[in-house]
Structures are given as structure tokens and as C-alpha cells.
N, C-alpha and C positions, 0 to 999 in steps of 0.2 A: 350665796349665789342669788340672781335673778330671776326670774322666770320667766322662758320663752315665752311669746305672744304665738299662738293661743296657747295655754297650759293642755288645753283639752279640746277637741276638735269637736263642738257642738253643730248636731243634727247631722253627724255622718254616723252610717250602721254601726250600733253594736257590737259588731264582731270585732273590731278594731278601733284603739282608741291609743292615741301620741300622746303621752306627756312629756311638757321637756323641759330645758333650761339652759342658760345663756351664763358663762363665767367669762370674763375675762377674752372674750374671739373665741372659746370653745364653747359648742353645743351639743346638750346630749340630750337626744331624746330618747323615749322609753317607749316604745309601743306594748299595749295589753291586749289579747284577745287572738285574732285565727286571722294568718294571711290567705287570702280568699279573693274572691270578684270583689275590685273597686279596692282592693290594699294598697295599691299603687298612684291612686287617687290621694286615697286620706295622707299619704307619704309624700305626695306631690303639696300637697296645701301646708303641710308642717315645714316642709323645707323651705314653702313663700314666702311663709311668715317670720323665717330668720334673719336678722340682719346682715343689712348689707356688708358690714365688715367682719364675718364672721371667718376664723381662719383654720377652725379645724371642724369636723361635726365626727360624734359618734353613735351609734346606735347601739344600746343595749339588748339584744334579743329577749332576755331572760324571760319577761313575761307573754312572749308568743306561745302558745300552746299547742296548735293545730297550722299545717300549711299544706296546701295543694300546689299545684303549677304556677299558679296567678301566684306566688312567692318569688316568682323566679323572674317577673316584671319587677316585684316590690324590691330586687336588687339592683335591676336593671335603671330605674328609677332611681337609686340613690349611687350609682355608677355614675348617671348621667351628669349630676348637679355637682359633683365633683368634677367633672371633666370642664361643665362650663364655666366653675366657678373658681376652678384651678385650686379646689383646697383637697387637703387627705381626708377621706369618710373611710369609718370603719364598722364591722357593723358582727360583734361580737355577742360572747354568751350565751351560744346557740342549746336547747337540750332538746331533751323527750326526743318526740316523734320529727318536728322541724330539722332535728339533727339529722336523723336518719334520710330526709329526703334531701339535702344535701350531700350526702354521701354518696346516695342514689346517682348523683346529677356528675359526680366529678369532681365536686368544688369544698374545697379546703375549709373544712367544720370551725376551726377557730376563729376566721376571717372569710366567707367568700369570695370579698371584695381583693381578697390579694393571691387570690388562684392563675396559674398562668393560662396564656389565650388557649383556651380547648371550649369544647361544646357540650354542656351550653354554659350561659350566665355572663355576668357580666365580667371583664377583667383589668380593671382599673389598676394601675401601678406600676404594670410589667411590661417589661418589653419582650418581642418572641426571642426565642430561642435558636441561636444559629443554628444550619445543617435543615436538612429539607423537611418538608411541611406537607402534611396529607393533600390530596389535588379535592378541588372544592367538593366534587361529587361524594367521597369519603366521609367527607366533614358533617356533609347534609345529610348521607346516613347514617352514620354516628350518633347526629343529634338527635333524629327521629327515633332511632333505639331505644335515647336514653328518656326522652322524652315518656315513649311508649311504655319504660318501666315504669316511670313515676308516677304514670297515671294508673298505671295498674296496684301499683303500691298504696296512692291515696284509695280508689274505688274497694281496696280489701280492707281502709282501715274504715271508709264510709262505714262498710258493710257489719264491720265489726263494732264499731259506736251502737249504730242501729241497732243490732240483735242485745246490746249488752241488758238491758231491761228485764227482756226477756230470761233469759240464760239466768240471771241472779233469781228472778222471782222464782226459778224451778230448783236453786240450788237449795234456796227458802222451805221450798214444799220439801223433799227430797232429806234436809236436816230435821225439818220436824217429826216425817213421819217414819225416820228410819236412827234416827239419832247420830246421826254423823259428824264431820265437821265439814267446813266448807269444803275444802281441799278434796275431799272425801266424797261429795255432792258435785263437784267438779270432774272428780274421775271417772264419775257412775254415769255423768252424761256424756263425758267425750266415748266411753266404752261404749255406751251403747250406740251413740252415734257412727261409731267403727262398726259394730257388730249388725248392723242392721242397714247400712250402707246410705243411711237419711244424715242427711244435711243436721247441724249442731241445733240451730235454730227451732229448726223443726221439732227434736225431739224434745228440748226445752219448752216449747209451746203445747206441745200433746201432756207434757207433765203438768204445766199451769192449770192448763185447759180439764184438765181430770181430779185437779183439786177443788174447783169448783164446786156449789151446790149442782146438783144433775148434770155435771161434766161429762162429753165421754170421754169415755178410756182411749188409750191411745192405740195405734192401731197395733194389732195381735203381733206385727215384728219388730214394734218398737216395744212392746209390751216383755216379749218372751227375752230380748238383747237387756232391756233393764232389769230382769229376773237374774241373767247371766252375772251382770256387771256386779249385782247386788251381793250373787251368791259367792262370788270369787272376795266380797269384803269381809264376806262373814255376816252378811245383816239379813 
């Protein structure tokens, strides 16, 4: 095989990077990294750079990891270049979590790109379906729905990236000083974080924050719930 022009999209962010390749009128490129703000950009300048005689393109999901909303341009985008360019794009391989907000959205996990017309995303390939069709107003709240869950789906997994740092470094303190296993260290913070009505994070952070030199302790009902959680292990 060849190698698409550009192999690799220099001085665009980080978070996303095309590599691709040219056989024969098929091209398949590979995106690495988190569809995000400007993914639809970098998908935009890969697909420029393809030849003009190019008669099929595929996209390999596999190495996407992470995707928000701004995912759901980066199809719409490569819906688009298809429809101008009159070729078939497909755009497979989806896992992990990208999956699931796909699922979220309505659209058909092995292929987005060949989901029939419903909201949202793009729907290249299909034609509607005979027999009646929701009146616009329906359609636009549908969308907003689904929309509304996606975003709430990405901002819980933000939130769960975020803490994760944390949360490990207490599962850390919590094996050492009780001789657990992780699994174990895990269960002693979600209990007390039930038992004491504090946020996971939180109580994770009062355990870091106490293993310290001159830490303090955490507070007396996150103190007395991890006493419980402890005593129910047997430690």
C-alpha cells in the first residue's frame, strides 16, 4: 500500500491525530486519540488531502478512545464528503466508551454512517422509510433529548476521569494500612461514601489528605462510616 498524503496531520492538537492510506481508489484512514472540539477539522483536512480519484474511504474507529458531542460533527463530516464526492465512507470499529455514546445517540454501533434518517447524526445511504414520519416539532425534541443525554453521559464520564487520581491514591493508602486488596479498598470507599451520604471523591480525598504527614483526619462521619465499612470486612 501507499501512503495517504499527509500520513499524519502536523500541528493539529494532540487529542487527534489521522493516519492513513491510499490502495488501489480505497482509503482508510485511522484516527488515534479523543473526538472533541476541532475533530471535525482534523477529519476535514485528511479527507482534502485524498485523491481525487479516490472511490471508496474507510475509517477505522479502533484507536478513538474518548468522544463527546463534537463526535457527532466528526460523522457528520465524513457523511458529508461522501455525499459530495458520491463515494461509500464507512466508518467502523467502534469500542470502549465512543461506543456507548453512539448507542446513546440512536445510531447503529457497527457503522453510524448506515443508520436510517432519525435524530441525530448523519445518515448517509438510506432512503426513509415509507408510511408517516414524525411532524418536525417531534423530531426537534427528540433531538434535544438525545442530545441532552449525551451530554450528561460525557460530563459524568468527565467527572469520573477527573476523580480517578484521586480515588486510586486512597485505595493505595487504605491497602497499605489495612492490608486489603484493591477490590477491597474499593468497597471500603464506595460504603462509606453510601454510609455517610459524601460524594466518592470526597471521601477519597479526606483518606489521601489523612495519610499525609500532619494530615487531618477526615471529617468525624466520614471517619465513623469508614470504621463501619472496615468493620463489616473484618479489618
Amino acid at each position: 500500500m501507499t501512503p495517504a498524503a499527509p500520513p499524519r496531520l502536523a500541528g493539529q492538537p494532540a487529542t487527534l491525530v489521522i493516519d492513513g492510506r491510499v490502495d488501489t481508489g480505497r482509503a482508510l484512514l485511522l484516527p488515534r486519540g479523543e473526538l472533541v472540539h476541532g475533530c471535525a477539522d482534523i477529519l476535514a483536512d485528511a479527507l482534502a488531502a485524498l485523491p481525487a480519484d479516490i472511490e471508496r474511504v474507510e475509517v477505522d474507529m479502533d484507536g478513538v478512545v474518548f468522544m463527546d458531542t463534537a463526535g457527532l460533527q466528526f460523522l457528520e463530516c465524513l457523511d458529508g464528503y461522501g455525499h459530495r464526492q458520491e463515494v461509500p465512507v464507512t466508518a467502523t470499529n467502534w469500542r470502549g466508551q465512543p461506543l456507548r455514546i453512539l448507542e446513546l445517540a440512536g445510531l447503529d454501533p457497527t457503522d453510524p454512517l448506515r443508520t436510517a434518517a432519525g435524530p441525530p447524526g448523519p445518515t448517509a445511504g438510506r432512503q426513509p422509510e415509507p408510511g408517516p414520519h414524525p411532524a418536525p416539532s417531534a423530531v426537534a425534541a427528540e433531538r434535544s433529548e438525545r442530545l441532552h443525554v449525551l451530554q450528561e453521559e460525557v460530563a459524568q464520564l468527565r467527572r469520573a476521569i477527573a476523580s480517578r487520581p484521586v480515588i486510586d491514591q486512597a485505595r493505595g493508602v487504605l491497602m497499605a494500612l489495612h492490608a486489603c486488596t484493591s477490590d477491597e479498598a474499593w468497597h471500603i470507599l464506595r460504603e462509606a461514601s453510601q454510609l455517610s451520604n459524601t460524594k466518592l471523591r470526597t471521601v477519597a480525598a479526606a483518606v489521601t489528605a489523612s495519610a499525609e504527614s500532619d494530615g487531618p483526619p477526615p471529617p468525624a462521619e466520614v471517619r465513623s462510616a469508614l470504621r463501619t465499612a472496615l468493620a463489616r470486612l473484618g479489618r
